[in-house]
N, C-alpha and C positions, 0 to 999 in steps of 0.2 A: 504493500500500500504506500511506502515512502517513496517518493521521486527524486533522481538528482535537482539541487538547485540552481543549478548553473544555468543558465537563460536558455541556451542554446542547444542543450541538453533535453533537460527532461526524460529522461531513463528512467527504465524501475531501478531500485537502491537493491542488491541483494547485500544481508547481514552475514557478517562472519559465524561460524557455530558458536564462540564463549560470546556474542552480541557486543562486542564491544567493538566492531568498526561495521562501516557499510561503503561498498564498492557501485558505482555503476559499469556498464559493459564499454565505459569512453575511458575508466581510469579514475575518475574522480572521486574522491575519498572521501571519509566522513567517520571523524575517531567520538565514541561515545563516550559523555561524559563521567570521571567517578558516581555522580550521583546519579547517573543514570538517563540523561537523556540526552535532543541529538541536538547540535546548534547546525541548523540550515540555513542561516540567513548568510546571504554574499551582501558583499560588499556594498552594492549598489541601491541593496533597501535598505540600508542604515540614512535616516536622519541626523544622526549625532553619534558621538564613540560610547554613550551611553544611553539606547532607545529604551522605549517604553515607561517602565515604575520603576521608579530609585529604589535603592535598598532600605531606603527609610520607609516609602509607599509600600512597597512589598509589606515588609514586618507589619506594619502596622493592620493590612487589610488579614494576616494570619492573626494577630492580636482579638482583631473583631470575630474572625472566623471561630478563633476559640471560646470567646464567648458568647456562643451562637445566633450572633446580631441578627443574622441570612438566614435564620432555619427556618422560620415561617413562609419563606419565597422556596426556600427549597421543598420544603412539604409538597407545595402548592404545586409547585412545579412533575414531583413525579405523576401522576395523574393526567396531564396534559402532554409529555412524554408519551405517553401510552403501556400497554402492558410490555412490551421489550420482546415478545416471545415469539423468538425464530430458529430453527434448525438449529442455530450454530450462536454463540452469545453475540449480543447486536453490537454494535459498532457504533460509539458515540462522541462523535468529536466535540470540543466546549473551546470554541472560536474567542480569544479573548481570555484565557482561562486564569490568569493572574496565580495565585500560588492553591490555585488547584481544590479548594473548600468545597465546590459545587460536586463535583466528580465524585469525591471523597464521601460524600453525603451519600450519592446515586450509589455506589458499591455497597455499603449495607444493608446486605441481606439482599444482593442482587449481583447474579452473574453478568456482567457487561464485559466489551471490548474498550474499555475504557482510552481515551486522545485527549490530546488538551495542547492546544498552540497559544503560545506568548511571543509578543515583541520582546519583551523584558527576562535579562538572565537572571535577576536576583531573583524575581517571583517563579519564573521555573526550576530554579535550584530547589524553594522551599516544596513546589508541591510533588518534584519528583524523591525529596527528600522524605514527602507526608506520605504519597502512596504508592511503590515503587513498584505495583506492576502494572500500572499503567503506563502509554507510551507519551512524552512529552516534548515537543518539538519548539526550539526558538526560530520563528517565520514572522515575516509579516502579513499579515493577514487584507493589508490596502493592495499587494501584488498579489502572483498567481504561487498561490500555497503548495506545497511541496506532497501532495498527497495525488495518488489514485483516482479518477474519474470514477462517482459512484460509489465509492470506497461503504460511506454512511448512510445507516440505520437512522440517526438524528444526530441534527447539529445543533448545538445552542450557542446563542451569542446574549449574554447577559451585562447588561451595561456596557455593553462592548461597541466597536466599528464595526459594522456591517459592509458585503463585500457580497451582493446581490447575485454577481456572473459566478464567482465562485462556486457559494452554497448551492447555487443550482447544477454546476459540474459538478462536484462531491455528494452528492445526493443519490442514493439509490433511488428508482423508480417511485417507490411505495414508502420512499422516507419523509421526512418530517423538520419543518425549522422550527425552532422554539424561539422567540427574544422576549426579552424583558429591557423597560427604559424607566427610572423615574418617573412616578407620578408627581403630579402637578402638587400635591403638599409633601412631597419626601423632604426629611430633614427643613422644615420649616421653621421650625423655632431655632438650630443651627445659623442656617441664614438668615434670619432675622437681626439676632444677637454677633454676628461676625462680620456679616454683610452693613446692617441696619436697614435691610431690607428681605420681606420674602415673596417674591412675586411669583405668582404661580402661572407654570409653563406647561401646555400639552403638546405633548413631541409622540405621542404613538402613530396619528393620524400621519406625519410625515414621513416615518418611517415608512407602513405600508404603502404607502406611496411610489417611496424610493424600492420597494420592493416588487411592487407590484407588476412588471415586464416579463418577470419570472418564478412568481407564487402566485396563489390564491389561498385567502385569508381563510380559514375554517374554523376558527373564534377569537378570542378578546376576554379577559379578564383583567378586573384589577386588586391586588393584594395590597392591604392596609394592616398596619400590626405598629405598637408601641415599643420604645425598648428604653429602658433608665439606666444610664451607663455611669462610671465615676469617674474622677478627671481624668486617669489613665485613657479611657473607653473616648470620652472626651475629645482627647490631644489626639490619639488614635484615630479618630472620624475625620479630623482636621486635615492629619496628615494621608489620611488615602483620598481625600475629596480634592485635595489640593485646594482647599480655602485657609489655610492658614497662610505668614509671611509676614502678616504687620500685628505687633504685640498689643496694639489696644484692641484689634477685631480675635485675638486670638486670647485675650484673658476676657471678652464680653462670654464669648464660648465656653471659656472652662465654669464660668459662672452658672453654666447648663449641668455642671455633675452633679447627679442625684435626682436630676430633673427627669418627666419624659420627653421622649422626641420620637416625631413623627416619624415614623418608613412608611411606602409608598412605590408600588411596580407595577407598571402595565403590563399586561401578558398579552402575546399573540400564538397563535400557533398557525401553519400556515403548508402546504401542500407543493408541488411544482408546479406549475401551469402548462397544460397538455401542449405538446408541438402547433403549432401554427393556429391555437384558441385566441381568437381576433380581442382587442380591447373595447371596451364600451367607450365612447366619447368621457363619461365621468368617470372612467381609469377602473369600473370594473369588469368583472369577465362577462362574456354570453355564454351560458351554457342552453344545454339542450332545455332542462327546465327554466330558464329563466333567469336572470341573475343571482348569484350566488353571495350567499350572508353565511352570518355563525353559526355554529355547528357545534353537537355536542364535543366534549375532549376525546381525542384519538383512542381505540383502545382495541 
């Protein structure tokens, strides 16, 4: 399922027997990390000599992970996943996957093929560090991801980039997108106190939008849930939200430990869009019944 990254390449990756290098058939190599996973990114999709979440971002969004800020969106989430059950254990890539809590969650008490891609090497250090038979790859995910055509069962991209042509080439037939975006009062009282402002944003509507050339939406939900953190939890929201930087907006915020604060995720789930299914002038599909709306959860 892994591809060389080299632009002009794209080969399949064959792995050595102990897994610790991978070869394509042009020579191009690919040594596995001690902690276990691959860095594919070339040269030319780096932004900066340090992409994606700092090692402070990282740490900080395992901090929350550990103290199960995310379990409520994760519950929510397997159910909309669907039951998983195929011949062989399904294949779930988590587009975006920062240090791998999501994944981690889906494995218990569930056989999966477990993937997870990061810009960022600090946060794929921790999550192949969390669960190490999963496979974790550093790609960027805005270019053409280093995986198999079809390869996935479900992909999710959870507060993550979204990358439309992509998820639609890695998608099996009968597979499924998941995303999740802030809702319009996530962490409200945060930005209020940091910001001194909390305006509220709906951003799902544009997503499927941006999605919509190559899915068809098959529901929508949204997850609300409170969570009272201490300054630790605090300083920790700060610093994966990337809202901290200036010390009077970031001691208004620690003024929030002990407090609640709002979480807040829009859920989509979402289908491929059949070969040459014409678009409706108001960007949605025709189908044989009629235009197509929400739909129970996948199962």
């Amino acid at each position: 399922m892994l591809l060389c990254s080299v632009p002009a390449c794209r080969a399949p990756l064959a792995i050595d027997p102990d897994g610790r290098r991978a070869v394509c058939p042009a020579g191009h190599s690919y040594d596995r990390a001690r902690s276990g996973y691959w860095n594919l990114l070339q040269p030319q999709d780096r932004r900066s000599n340090a992409p994606g979440d700092s090692k402070e971002a990282a740490q900080a969004r395992r901090l929350l992970a550990d103290l199960g800020l995310d379990t409520p969106l994760f519950a929510a989430l397997v159910p909309i996943l669907g039951t998983l059950d195929t011949a062989r254990p399904p294949a779930v890539l988590d587009v975006g996957c920062g240090e791998g809590a999501f994944l981690a969650f889906l494995q218990e008490g569930r056989t999966i093929d477990a993937w997870g891609t990061d810009l960022s090497s600090p946060a794929i250090e921790l999550a192949a560090r969390r669960l190490p038979g999963a496979t974790w790859v550093i790609a960027n995910a805005d270019r053409r991801l280093p995986f198999a055509e079809g390869s996935f069962d479900r992909i999710t991209s959870l507060t993550a980039r979204r990358n439309p042509e992509e998820f639609d080439r890695l998608l099996a037939p009968d597979g499924r997108l998941v995303i999740a975006l802030p809702g319009p009062d996530d962490l409200i009282e945060l930005r209020e106190a940091a910001l001194g402002r909390g305006d509220r944003r709906e951003r799902l509507a544009a997503a499927l939008e941006e999605l919509a050339p190559f899915f068809e939406v098959e529901g929508t939900e949204r997850v609300d849930w409170t969570a009272t953190l201490d300054e630790a939890g605090i300083e920790a929201l700060l610093a994966s939200t990337y809202r901290g930087g200036r010390a009077g907006r970031d001691d208004r915020a620690r003024a929030l430990a002990g407090r609640t604060v709002s979480m807040s995720r829009d859920l989509a789930w979402l289908k491929r869009r059949p070969a040459g299914l014409p678009l409706l002038p108001d960007g949605d599909f025709e189908t044989a019944g009629g235009v197509g709306g929400a739909a129970e959860h996948p199962g």
